[in-house]
PyMOL Python script that loads the backbone (N, CA, C, O; Angstrom):
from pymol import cmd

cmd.read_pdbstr("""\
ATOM      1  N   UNK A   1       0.841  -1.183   0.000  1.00  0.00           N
ATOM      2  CA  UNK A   1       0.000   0.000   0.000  1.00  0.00           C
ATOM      3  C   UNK A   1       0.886   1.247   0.000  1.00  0.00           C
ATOM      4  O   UNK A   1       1.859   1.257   0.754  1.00  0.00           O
ATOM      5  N   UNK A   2       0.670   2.125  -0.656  1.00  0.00           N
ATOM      6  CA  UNK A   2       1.359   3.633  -0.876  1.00  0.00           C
ATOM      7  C   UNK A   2       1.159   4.321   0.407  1.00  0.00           C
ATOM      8  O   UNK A   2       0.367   3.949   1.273  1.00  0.00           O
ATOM      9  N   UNK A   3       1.960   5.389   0.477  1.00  0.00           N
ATOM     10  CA  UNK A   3       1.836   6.100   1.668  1.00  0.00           C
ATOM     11  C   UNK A   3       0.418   7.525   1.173  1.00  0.00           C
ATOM     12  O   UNK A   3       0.276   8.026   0.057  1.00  0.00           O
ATOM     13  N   UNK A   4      -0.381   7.818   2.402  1.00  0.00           N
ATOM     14  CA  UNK A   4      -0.876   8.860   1.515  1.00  0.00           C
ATOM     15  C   UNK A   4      -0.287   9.798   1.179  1.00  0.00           C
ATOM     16  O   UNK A   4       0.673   9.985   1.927  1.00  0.00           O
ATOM     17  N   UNK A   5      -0.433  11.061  -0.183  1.00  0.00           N
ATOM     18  CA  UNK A   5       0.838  11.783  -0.744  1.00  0.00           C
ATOM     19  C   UNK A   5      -0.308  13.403  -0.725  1.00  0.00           C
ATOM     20  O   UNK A   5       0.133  14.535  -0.919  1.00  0.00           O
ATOM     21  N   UNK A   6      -1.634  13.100  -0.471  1.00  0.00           N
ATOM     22  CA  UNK A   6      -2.629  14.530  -0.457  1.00  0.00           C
ATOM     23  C   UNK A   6      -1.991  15.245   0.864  1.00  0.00           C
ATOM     24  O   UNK A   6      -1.025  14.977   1.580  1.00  0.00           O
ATOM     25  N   UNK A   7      -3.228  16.543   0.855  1.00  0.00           N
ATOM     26  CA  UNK A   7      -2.633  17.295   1.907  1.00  0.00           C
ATOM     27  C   UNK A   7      -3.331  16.589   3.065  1.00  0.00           C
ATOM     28  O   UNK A   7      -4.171  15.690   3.102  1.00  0.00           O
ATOM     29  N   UNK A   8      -2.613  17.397   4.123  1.00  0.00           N
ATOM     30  CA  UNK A   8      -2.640  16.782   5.528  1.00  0.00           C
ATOM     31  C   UNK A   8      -3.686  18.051   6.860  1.00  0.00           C
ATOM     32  O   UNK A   8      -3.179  19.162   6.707  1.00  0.00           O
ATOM     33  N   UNK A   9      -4.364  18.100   7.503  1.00  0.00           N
ATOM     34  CA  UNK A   9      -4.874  18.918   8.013  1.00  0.00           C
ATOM     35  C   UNK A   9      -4.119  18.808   9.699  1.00  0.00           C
ATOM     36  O   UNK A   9      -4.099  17.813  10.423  1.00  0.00           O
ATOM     37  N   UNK A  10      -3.406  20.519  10.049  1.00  0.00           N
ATOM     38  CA  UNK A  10      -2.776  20.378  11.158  1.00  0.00           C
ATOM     39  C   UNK A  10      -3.330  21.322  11.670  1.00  0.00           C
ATOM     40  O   UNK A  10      -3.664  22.029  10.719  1.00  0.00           O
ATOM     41  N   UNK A  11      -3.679  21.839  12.681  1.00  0.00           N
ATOM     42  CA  UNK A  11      -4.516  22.633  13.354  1.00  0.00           C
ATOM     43  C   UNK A  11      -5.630  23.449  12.495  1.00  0.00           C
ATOM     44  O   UNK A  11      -5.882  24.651  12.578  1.00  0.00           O
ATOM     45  N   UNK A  12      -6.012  22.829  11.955  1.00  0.00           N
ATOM     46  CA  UNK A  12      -7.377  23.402  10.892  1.00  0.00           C
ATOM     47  C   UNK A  12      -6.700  24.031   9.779  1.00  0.00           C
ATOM     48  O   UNK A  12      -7.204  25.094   9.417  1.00  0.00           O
ATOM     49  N   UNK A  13      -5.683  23.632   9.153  1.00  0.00           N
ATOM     50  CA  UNK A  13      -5.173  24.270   8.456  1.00  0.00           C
ATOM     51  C   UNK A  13      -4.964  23.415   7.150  1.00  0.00           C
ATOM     52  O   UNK A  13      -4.552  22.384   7.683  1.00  0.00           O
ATOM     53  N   UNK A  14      -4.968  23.197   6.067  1.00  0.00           N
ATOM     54  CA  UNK A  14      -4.615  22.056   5.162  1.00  0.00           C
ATOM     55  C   UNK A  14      -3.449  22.504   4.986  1.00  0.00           C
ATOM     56  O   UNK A  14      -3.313  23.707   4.760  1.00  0.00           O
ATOM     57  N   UNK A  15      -2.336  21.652   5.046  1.00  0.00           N
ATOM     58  CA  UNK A  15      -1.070  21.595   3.976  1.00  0.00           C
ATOM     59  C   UNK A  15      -0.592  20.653   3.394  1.00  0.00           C
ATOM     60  O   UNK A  15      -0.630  19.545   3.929  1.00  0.00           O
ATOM     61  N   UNK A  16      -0.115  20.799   2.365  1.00  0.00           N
ATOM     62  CA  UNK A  16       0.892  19.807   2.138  1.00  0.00           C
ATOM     63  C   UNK A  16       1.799  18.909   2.313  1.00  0.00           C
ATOM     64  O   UNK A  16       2.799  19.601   2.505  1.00  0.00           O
ATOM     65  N   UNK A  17       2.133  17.792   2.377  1.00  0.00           N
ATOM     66  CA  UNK A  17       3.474  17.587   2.785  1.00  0.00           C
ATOM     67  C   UNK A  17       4.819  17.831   2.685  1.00  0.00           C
ATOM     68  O   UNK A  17       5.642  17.096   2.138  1.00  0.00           O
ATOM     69  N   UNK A  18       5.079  19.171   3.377  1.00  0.00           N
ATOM     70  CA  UNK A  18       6.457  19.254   2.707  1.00  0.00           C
ATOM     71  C   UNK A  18       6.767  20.058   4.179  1.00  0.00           C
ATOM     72  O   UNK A  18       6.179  21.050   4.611  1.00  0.00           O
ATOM     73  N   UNK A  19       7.669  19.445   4.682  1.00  0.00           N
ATOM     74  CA  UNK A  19       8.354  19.520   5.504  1.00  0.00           C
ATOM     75  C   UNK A  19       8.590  21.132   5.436  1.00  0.00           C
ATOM     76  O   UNK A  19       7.706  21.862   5.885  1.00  0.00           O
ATOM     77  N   UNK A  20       9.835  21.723   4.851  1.00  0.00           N
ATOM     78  CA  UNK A  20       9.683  23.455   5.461  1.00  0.00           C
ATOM     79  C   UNK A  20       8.607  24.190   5.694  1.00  0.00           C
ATOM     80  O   UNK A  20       8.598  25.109   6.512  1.00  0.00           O
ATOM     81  N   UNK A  21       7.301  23.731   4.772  1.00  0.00           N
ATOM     82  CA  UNK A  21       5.923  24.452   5.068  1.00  0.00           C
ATOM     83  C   UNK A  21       5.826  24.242   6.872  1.00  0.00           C
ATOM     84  O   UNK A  21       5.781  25.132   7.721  1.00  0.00           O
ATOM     85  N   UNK A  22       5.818  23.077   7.023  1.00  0.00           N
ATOM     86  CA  UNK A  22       5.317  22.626   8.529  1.00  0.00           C
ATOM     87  C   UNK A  22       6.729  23.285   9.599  1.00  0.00           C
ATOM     88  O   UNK A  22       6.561  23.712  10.742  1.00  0.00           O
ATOM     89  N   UNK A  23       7.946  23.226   8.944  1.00  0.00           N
ATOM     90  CA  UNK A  23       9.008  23.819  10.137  1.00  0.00           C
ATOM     91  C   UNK A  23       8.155  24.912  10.178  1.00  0.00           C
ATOM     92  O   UNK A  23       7.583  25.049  11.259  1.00  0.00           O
ATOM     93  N   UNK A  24       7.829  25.961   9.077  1.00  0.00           N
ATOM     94  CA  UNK A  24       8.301  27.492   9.136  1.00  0.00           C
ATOM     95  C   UNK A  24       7.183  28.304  10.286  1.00  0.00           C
ATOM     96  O   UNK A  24       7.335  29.257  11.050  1.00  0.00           O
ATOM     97  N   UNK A  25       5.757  27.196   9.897  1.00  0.00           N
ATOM     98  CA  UNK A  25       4.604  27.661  10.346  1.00  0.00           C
ATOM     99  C   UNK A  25       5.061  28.109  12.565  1.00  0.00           C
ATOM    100  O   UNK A  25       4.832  29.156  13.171  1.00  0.00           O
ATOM    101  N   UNK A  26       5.627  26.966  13.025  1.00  0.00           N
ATOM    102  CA  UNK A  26       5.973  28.066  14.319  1.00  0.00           C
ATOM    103  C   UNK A  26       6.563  29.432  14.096  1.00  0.00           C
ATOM    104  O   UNK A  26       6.228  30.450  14.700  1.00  0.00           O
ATOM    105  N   UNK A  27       7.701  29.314  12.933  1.00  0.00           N
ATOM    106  CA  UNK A  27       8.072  30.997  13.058  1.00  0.00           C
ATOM    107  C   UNK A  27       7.106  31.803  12.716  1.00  0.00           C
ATOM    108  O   UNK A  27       7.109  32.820  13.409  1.00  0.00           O
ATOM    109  N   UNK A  28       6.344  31.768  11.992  1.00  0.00           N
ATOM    110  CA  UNK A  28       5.224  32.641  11.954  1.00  0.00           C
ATOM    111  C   UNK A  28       4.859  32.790  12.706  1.00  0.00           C
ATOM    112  O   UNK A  28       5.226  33.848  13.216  1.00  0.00           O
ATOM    113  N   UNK A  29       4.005  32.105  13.378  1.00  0.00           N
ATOM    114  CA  UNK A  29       3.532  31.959  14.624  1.00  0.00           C
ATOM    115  C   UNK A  29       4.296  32.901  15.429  1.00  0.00           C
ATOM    116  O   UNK A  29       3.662  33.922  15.696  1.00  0.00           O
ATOM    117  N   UNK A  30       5.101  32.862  15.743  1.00  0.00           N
ATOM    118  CA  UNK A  30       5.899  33.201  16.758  1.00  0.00           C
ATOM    119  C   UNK A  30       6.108  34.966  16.452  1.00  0.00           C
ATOM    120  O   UNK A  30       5.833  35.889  17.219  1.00  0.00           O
ATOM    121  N   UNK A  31       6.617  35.024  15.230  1.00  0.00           N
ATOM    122  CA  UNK A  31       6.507  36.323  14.373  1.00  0.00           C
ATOM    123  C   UNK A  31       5.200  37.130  14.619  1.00  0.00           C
ATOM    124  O   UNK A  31       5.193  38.326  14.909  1.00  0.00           O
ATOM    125  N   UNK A  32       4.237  36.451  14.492  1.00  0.00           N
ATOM    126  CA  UNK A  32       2.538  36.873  14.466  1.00  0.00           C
ATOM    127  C   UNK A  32       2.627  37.308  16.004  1.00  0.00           C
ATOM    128  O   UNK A  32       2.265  38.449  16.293  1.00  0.00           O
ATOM    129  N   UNK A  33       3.081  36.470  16.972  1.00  0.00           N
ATOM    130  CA  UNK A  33       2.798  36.876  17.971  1.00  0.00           C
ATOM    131  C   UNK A  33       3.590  38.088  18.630  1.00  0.00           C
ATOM    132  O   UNK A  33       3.034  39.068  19.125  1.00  0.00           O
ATOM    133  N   UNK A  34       4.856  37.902  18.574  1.00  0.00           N
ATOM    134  CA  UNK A  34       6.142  39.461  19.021  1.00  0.00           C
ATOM    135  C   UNK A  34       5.340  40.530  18.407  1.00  0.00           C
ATOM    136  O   UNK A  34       5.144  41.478  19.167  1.00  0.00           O
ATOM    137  N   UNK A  35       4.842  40.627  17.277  1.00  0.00           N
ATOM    138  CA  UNK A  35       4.375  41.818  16.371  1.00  0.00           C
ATOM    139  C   UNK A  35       3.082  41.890  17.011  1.00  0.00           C
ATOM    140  O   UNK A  35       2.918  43.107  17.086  1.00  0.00           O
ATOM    141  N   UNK A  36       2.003  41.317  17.548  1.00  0.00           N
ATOM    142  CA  UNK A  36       1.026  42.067  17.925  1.00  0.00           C
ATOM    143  C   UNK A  36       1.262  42.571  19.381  1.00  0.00           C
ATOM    144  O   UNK A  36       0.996  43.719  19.738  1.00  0.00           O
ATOM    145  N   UNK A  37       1.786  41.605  20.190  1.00  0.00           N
ATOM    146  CA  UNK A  37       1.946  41.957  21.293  1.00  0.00           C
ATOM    147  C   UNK A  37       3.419  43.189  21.457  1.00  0.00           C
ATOM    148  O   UNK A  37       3.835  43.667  22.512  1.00  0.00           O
ATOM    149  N   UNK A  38       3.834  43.389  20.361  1.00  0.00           N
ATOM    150  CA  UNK A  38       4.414  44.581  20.485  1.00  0.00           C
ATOM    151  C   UNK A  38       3.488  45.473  19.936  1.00  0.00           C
ATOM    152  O   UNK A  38       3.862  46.541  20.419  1.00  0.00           O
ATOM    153  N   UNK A  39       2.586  45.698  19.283  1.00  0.00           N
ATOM    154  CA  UNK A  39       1.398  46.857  18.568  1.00  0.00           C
ATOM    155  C   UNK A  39       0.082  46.710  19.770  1.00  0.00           C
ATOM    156  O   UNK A  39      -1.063  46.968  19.401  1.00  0.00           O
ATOM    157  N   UNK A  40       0.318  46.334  21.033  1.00  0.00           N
ATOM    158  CA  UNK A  40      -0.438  46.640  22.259  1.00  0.00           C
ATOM    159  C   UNK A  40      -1.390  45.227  22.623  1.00  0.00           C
ATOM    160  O   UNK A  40      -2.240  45.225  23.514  1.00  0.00           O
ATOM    161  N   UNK A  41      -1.075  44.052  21.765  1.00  0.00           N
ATOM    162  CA  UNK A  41      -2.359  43.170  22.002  1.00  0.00           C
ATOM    163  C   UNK A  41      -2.160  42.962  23.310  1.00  0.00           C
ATOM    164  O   UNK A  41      -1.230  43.478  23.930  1.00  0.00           O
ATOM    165  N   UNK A  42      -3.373  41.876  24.022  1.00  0.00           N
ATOM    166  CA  UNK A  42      -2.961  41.599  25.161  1.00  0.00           C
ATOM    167  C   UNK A  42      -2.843  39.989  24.851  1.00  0.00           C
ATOM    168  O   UNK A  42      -3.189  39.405  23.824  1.00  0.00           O
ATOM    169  N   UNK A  43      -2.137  39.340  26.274  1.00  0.00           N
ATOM    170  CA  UNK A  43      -1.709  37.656  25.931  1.00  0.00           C
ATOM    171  C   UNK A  43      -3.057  36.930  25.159  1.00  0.00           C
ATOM    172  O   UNK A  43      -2.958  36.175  24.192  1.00  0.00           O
ATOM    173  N   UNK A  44      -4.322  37.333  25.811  1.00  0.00           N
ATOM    174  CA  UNK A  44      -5.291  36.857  25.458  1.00  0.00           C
ATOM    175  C   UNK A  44      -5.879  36.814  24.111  1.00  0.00           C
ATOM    176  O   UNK A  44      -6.256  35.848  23.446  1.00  0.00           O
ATOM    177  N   UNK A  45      -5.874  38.369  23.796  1.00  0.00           N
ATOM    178  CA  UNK A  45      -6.529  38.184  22.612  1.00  0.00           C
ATOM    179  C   UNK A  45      -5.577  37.569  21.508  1.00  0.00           C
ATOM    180  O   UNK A  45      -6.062  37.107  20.476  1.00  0.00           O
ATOM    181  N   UNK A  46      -4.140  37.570  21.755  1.00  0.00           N
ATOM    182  CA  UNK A  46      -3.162  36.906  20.774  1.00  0.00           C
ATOM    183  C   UNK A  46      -3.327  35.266  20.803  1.00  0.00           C
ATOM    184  O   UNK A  46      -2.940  34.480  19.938  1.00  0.00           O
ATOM    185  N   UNK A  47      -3.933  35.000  21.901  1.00  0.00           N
ATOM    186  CA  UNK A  47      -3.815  33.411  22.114  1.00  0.00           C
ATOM    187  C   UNK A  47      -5.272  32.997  21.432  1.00  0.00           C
ATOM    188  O   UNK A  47      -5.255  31.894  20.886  1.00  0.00           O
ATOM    189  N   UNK A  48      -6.376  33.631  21.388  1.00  0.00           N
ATOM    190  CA  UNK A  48      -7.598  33.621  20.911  1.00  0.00           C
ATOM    191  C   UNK A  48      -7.231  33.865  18.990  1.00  0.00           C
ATOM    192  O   UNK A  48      -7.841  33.126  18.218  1.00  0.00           O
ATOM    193  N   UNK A  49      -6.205  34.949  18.389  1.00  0.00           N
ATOM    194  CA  UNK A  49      -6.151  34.921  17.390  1.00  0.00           C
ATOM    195  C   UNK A  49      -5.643  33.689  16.734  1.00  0.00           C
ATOM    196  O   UNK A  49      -5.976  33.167  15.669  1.00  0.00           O
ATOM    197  N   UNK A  50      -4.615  33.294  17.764  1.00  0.00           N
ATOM    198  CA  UNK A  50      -3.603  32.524  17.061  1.00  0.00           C
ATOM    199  C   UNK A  50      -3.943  31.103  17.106  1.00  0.00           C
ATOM    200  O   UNK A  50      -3.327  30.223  16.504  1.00  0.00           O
ATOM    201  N   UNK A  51      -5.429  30.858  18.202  1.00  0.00           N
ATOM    202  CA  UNK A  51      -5.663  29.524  18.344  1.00  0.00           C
ATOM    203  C   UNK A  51      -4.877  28.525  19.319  1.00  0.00           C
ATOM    204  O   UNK A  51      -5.173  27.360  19.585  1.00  0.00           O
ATOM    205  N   UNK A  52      -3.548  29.464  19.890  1.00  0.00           N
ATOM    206  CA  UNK A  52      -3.072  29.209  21.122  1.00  0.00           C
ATOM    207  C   UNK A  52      -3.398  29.318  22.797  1.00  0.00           C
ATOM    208  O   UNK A  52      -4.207  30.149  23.210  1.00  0.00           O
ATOM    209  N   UNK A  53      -2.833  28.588  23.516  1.00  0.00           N
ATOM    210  CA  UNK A  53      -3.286  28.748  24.890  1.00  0.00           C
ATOM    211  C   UNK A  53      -2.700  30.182  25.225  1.00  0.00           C
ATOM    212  O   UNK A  53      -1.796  30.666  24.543  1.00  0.00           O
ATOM    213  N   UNK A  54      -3.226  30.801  26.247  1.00  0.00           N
ATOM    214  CA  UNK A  54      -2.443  31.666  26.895  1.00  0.00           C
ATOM    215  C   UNK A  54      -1.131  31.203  27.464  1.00  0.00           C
ATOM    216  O   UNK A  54      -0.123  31.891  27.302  1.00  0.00           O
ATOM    217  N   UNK A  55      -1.105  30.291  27.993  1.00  0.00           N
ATOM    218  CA  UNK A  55       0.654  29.545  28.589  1.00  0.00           C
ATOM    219  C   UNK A  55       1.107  29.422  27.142  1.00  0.00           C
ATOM    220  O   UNK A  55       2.293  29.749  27.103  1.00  0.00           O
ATOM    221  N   UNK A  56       0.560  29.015  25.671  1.00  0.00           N
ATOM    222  CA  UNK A  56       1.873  29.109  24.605  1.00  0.00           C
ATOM    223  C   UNK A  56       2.470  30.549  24.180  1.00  0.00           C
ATOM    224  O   UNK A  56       3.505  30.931  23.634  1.00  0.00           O
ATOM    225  N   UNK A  57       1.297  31.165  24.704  1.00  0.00           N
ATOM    226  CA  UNK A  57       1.209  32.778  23.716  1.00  0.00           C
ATOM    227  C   UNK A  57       2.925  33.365  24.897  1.00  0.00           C
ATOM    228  O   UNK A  57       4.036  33.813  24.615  1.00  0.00           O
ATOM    229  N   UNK A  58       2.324  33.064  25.973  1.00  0.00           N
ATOM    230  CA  UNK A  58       3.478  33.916  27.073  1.00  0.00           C
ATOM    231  C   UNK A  58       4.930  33.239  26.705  1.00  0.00           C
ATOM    232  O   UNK A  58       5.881  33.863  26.235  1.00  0.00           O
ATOM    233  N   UNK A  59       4.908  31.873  27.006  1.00  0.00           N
ATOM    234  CA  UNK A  59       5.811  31.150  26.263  1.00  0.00           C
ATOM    235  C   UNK A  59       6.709  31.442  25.656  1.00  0.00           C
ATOM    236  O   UNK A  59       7.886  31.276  25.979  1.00  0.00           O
ATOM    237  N   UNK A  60       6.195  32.040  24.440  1.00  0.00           N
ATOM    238  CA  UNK A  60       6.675  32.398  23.055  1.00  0.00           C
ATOM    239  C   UNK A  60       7.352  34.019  23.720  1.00  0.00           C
ATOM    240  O   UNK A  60       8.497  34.413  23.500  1.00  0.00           O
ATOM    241  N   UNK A  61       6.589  34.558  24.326  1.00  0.00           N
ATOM    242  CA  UNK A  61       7.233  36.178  24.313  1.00  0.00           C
ATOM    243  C   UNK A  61       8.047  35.801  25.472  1.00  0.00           C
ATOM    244  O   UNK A  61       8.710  36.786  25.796  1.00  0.00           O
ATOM    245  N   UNK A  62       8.383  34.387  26.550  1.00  0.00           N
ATOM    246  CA  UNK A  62       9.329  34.053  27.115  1.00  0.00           C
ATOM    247  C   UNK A  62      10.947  33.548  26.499  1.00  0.00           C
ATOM    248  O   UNK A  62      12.117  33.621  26.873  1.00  0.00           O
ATOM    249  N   UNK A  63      10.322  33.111  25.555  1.00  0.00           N
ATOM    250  CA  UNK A  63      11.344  32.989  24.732  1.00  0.00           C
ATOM    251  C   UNK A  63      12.353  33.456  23.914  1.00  0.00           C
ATOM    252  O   UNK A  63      13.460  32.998  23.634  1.00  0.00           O
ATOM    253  N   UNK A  64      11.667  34.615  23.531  1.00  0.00           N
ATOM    254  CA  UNK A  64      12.495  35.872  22.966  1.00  0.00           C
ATOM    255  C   UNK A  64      13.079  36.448  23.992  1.00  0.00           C
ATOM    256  O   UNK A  64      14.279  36.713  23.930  1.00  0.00           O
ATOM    257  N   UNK A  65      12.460  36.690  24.915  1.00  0.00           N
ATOM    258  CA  UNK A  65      12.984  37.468  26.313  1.00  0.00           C
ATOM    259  C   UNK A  65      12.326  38.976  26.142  1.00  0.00           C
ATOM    260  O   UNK A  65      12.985  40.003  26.304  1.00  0.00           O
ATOM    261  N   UNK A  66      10.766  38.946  25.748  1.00  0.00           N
ATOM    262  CA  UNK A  66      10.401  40.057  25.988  1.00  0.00           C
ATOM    263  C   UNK A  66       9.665  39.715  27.233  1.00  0.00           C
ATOM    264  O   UNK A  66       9.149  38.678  27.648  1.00  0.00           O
ATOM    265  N   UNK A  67       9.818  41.284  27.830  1.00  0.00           N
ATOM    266  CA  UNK A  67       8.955  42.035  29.314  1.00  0.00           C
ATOM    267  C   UNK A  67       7.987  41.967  29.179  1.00  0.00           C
ATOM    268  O   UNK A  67       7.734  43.041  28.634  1.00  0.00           O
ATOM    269  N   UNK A  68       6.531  41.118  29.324  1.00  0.00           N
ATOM    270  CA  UNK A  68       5.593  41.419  30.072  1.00  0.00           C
ATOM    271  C   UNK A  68       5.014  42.607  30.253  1.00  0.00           C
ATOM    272  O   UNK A  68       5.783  43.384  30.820  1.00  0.00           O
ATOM    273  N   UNK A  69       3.827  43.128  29.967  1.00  0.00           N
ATOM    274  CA  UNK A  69       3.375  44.206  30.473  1.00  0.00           C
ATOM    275  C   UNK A  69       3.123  43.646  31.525  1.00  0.00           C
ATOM    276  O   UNK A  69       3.273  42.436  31.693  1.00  0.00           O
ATOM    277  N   UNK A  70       2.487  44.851  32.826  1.00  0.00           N
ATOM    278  CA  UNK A  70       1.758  44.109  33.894  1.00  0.00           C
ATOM    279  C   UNK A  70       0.185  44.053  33.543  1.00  0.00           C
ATOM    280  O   UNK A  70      -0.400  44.911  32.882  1.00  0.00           O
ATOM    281  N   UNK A  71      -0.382  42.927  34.085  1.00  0.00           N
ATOM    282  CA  UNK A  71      -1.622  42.520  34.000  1.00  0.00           C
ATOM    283  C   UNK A  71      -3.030  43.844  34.056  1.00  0.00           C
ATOM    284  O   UNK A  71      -3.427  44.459  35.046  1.00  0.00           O
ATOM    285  N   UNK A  72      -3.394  43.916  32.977  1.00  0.00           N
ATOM    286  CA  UNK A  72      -4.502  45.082  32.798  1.00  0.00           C
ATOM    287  C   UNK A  72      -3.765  46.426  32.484  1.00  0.00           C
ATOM    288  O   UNK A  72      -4.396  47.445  32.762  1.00  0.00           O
ATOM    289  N   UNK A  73      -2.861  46.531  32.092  1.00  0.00           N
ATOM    290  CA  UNK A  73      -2.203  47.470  31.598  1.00  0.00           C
ATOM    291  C   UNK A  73      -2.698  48.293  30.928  1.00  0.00           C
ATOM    292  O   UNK A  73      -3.593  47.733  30.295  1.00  0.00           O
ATOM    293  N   UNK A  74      -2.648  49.370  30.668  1.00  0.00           N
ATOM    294  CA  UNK A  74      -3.198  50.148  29.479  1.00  0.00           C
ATOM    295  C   UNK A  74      -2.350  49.585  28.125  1.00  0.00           C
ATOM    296  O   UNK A  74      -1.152  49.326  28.010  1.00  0.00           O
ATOM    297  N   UNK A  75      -3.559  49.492  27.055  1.00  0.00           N
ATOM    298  CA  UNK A  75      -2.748  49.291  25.474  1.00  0.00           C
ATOM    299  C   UNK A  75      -1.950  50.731  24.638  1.00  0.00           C
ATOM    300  O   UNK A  75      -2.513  51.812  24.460  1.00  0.00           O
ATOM    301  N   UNK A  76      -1.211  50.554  24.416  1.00  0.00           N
ATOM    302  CA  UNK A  76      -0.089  51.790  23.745  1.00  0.00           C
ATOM    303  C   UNK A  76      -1.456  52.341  22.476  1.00  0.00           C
ATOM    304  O   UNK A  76      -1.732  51.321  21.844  1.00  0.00           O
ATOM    305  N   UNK A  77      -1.996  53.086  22.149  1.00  0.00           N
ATOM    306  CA  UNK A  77      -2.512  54.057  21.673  1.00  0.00           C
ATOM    307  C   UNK A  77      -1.543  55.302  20.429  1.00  0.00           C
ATOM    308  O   UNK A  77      -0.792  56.228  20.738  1.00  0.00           O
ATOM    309  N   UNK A  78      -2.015  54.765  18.866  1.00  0.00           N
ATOM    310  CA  UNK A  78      -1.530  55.888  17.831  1.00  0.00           C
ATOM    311  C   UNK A  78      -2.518  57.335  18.129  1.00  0.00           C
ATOM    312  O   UNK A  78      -3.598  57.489  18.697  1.00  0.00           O
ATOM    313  N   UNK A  79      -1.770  58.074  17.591  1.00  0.00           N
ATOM    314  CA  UNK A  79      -2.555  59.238  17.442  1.00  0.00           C
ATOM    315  C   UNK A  79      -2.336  60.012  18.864  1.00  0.00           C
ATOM    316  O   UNK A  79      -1.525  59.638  19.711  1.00  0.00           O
ATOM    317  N   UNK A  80      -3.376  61.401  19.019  1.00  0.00           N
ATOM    318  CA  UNK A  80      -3.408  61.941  20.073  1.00  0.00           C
ATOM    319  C   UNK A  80      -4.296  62.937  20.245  1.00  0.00           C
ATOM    320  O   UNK A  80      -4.363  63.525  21.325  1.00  0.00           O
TER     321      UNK A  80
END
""", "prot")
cmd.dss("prot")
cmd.show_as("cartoon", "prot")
cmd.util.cbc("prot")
cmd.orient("prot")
């Protein structure tokens, strides 16, 4: 019997099989997340976008070694 060779569904997502698609998708991820939570998101709503827990979302900004806002913080605000 052949192996199956269609796409594959990984967190609701269809892809392909091809290996760099599936490495790259954490850096995105991870990318997606530094960038909102540097443009004011909070852990939550990044973990709600991204389909992550709140413990992966913090995780991830543990990992880089970014600071934490403190809890209920005000969001950084354009304009004036």
């Amino acid at each position: 019997m052949e192996p199956h060779r269609g796409p594959v569904c990984l967190n609701n997502h269809w892809l392909t099989r091809n290996v760099r698609v599936i490495r790259s998708m954490p850096t995105r991820v991870e990318a997606f997340v530094l960038e909102r939570y540097a443009g004011g998101r909070s852990l939550r709503e990044i973990a709600e976008l991204t389909d992550r827990s709140f413990s992966a979302v913090r995780n991830i900004l543990d990992k880089h070694g970014v600071r934490r806002r403190a809890a209920g913080a005000l969001r950084q605000c354009s304009g004036g």
